[in-house]
C-alpha positions in Angstrom: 60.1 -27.7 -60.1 56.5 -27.3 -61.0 55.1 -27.2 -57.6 57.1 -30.2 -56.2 58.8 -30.2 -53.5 62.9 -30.0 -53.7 65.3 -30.4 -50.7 68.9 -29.4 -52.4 70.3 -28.1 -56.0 73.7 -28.9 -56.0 76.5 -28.6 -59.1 79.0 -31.0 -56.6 79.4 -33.9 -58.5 78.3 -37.5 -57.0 80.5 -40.2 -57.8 78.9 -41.1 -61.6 77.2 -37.9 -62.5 77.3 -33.8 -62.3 75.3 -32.3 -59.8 71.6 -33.0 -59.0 68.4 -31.5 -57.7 67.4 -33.6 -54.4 63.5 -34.2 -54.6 61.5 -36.9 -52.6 60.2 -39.6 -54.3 56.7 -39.2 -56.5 55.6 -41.6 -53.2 55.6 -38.6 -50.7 52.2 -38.1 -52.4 51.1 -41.0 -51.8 48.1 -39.8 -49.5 46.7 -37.7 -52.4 44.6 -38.9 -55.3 45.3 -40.9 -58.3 44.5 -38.4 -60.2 46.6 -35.5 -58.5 49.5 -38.3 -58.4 49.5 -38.7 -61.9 49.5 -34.9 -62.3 52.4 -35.1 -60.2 54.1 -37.5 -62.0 52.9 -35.5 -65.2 55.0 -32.5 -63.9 58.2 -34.5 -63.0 58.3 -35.8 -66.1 58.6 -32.4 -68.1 61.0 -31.6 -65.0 62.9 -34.4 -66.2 63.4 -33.2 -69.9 64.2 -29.1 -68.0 68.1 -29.9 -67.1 69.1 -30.5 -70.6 67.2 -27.5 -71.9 69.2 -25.2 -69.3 72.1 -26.4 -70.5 71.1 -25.6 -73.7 70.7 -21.9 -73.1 74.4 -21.7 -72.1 75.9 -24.3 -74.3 73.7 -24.9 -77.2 75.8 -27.7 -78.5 75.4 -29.8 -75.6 75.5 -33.2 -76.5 71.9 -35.3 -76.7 73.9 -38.2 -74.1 73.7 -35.3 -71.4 70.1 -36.3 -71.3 70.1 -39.8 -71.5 69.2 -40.6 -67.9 66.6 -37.9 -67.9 64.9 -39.6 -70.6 65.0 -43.0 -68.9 63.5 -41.3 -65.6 60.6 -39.5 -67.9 59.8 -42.8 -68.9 60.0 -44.7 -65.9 57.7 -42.2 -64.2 55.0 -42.6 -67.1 55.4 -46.7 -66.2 55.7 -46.6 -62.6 52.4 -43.9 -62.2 50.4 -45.4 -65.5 51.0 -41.9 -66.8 50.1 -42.6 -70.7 48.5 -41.2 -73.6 45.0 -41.7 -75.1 45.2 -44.3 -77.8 49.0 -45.8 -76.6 49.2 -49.1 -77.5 52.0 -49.8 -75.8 55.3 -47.4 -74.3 56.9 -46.8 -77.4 54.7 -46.4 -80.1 54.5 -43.2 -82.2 51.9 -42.0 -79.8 54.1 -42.7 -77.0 56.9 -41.3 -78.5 54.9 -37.7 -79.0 53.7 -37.7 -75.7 57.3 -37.5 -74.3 58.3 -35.1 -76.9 55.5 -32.9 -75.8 57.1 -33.0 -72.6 60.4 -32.1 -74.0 58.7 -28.9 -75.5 57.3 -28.1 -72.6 60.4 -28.3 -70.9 61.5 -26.0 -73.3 58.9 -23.6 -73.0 59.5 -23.1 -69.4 63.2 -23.0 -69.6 63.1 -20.6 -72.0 60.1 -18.3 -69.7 61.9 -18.2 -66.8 65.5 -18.2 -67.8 66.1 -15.3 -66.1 65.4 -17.1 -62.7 67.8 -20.1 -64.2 70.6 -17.9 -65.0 70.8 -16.0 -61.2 70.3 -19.8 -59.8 73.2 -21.0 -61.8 75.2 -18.0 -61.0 74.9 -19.1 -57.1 75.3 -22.7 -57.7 78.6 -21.6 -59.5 79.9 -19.5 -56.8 78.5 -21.8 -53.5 78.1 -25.2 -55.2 74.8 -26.5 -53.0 71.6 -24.3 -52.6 69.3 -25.0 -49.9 65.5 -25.0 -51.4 64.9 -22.1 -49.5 68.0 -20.7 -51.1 66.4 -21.2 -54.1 63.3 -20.0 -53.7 65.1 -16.7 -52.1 67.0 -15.9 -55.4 64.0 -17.1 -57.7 62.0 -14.3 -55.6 64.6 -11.7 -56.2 65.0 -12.1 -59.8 61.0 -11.9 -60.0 60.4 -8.6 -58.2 
């Protein structure tokens, strides 16, 4: 997750959506600097845009509304950490609007580089449902060696 810090990855289903990847709240860096905090937030929000690119390399019709609440959290991280881009007049505009689709792409990018490390997650998720983060990290260095 670009460096942040994740508890669980789970594909057992809350009550009102499928699966989730635990991670603390952008506040457990709240001792750090603005500027690393808005790196931070920089990085969740291209994390944000990654789950609907994964699907993607299994099921490339999946539907656009699988995404919508990633796009809402993308967006409420920019507002909440005053992550914007030079020359935004407001969240929104065409600038806006590019900034967060140069997140998508980056998602993209990275889904795409290590999908290798995607695929042998998702093949344990499928089999044990809940990954610990060090279960994670475990398989991620297997598939890497």
């Amino acid at each position: 997750m670009l460096g942040n810090w994740i508890q669980e990855v789970s594909v057992v289903a809350p009550e009102d959506y499928d699966g989730f990847c635990d991670e603390p709240s952008l506040l457990r860096y709240e001792d750090v600097s603005s500027r690393e905090r808005r790196s931070r937030a920089r990085d969740a929000m291209t994390s944000s845009f990654a789950g609907i690119e994964a699907e993607r390399l299994y099921d490339p019709k999946a539907p656009d509304c699988h995404a919508k609440q990633d796009e809402e959290n993308a967006r409420w991280i920019s507002r909440q950490y005053e992550v914007l881009p030079p020359g935004c007049a407001y969240i929104g505009d065409e600038i806006y609007e590019e900034f967060l689709n140069w997140h998508r792409c980056e998602a993209s990018r990275l889904v795409r580089q290590y999908s290798l490390e995607i695929r042998n997650v998702a093949l344990a998720l499928s089999e044990r449902r809940s990954l610990s983060a060090e279960e994670v990290r475990e398989i991620i260095d297997a598939t890497t060696l």
